[in-house]
C-alpha positions in Angstrom: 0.0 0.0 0.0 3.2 2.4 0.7 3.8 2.1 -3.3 0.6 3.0 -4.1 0.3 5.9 -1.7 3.1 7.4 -1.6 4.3 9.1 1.7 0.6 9.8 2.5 0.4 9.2 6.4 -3.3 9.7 6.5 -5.5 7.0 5.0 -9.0 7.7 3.5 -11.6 5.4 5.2 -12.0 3.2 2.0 -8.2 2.8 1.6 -7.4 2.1 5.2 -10.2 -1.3 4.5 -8.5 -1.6 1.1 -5.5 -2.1 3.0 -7.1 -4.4 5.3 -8.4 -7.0 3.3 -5.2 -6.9 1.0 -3.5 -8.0 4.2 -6.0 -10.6 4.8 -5.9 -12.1 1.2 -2.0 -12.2 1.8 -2.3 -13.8 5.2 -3.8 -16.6 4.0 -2.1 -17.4 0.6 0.9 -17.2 3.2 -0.1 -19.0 6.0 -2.0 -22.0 4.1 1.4 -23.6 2.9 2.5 -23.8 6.6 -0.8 -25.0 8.1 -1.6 -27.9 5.5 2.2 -29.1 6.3 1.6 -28.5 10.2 -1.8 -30.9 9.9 0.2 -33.5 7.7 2.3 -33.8 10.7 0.0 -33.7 13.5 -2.2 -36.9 11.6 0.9 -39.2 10.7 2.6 -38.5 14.3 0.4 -42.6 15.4 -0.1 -43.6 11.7 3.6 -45.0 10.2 6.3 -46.9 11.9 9.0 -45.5 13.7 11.7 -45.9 11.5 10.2 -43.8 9.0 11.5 -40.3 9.2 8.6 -37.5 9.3 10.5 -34.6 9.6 9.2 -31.0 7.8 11.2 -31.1 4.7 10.1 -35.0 4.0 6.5 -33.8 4.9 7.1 -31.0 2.6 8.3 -32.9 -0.4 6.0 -36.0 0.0 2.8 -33.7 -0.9 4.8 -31.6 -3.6 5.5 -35.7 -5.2 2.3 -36.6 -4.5 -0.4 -34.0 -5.1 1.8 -30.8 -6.8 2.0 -27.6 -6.1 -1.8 -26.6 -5.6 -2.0 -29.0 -2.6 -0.4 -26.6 -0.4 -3.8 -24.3 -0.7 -6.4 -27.0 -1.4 -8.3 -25.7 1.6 -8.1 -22.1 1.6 -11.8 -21.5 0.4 -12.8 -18.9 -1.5 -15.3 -18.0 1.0 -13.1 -18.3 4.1 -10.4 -15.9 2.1 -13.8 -13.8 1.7 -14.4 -13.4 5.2 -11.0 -13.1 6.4 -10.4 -10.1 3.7 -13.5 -8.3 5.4 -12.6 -8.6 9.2 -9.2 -7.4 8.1 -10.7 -4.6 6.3 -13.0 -3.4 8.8 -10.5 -4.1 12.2 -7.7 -1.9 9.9 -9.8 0.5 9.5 -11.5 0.7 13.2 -7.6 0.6 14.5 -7.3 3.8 12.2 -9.6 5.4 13.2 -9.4 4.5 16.8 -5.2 5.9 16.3 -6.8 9.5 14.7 -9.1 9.5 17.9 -5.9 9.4 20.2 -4.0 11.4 17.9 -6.1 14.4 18.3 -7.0 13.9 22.0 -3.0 13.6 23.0 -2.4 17.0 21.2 -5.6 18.7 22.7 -4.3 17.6 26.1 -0.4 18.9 25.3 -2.3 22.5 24.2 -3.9 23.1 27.4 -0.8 22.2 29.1 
């Protein structure tokens, strides 16, 4: 969002939920990878032999072998990624304005002082 505003310090309403649920959509395209890896692990802990090493790079390449690339985001939902884009939106811009708020209360209080 920097590149796109500039040095702007001051963010409109609708481009402090822009913002938001940009962050959102990027939180979960991030976070999936790591999550479907962290469930792998969790369900085959009791499930295989001990002498089998499960470790996070095995873990890692046994789904890219198996089910390619698109695995690692199988169950990011469109409508989850939906949802998570509008809470980020609407908290980003409710922490904005809630930072404006103290802003102009903090240099009301310094002017009578």
């Amino acid at each position: 969002m920097v590149a796109l505003l500039g040095n702007k310090t001051n963010l409109t309403p609708s481009e402090a939920i822009l913002a938001g649920a940009l962050s959102g959509i990027t939180t979960r395209a991030v976070i999936s990878p790591f999550d479907v890896v962290k469930i792998r692990l969790q369900l085959h802990v009791n499930k295989e032999p001990r002498r089998i090493k499960r470790n996070l790079l095995n873990v890692v390449s046994t789904i890219f072998k198996d089910e390619g690339l698109q695995a690692f985001w199988k169950r990011t939902h469109r409508l989850t990624t939906a949802i998570s884009s509008v809470w980020s939106g609407t908290v980003w811009r409710l922490l904005q304005s809630q930072c404006c708020n103290l802003g102009t209360l903090s240099s009301s209080a310094t002017d009578r002082g």
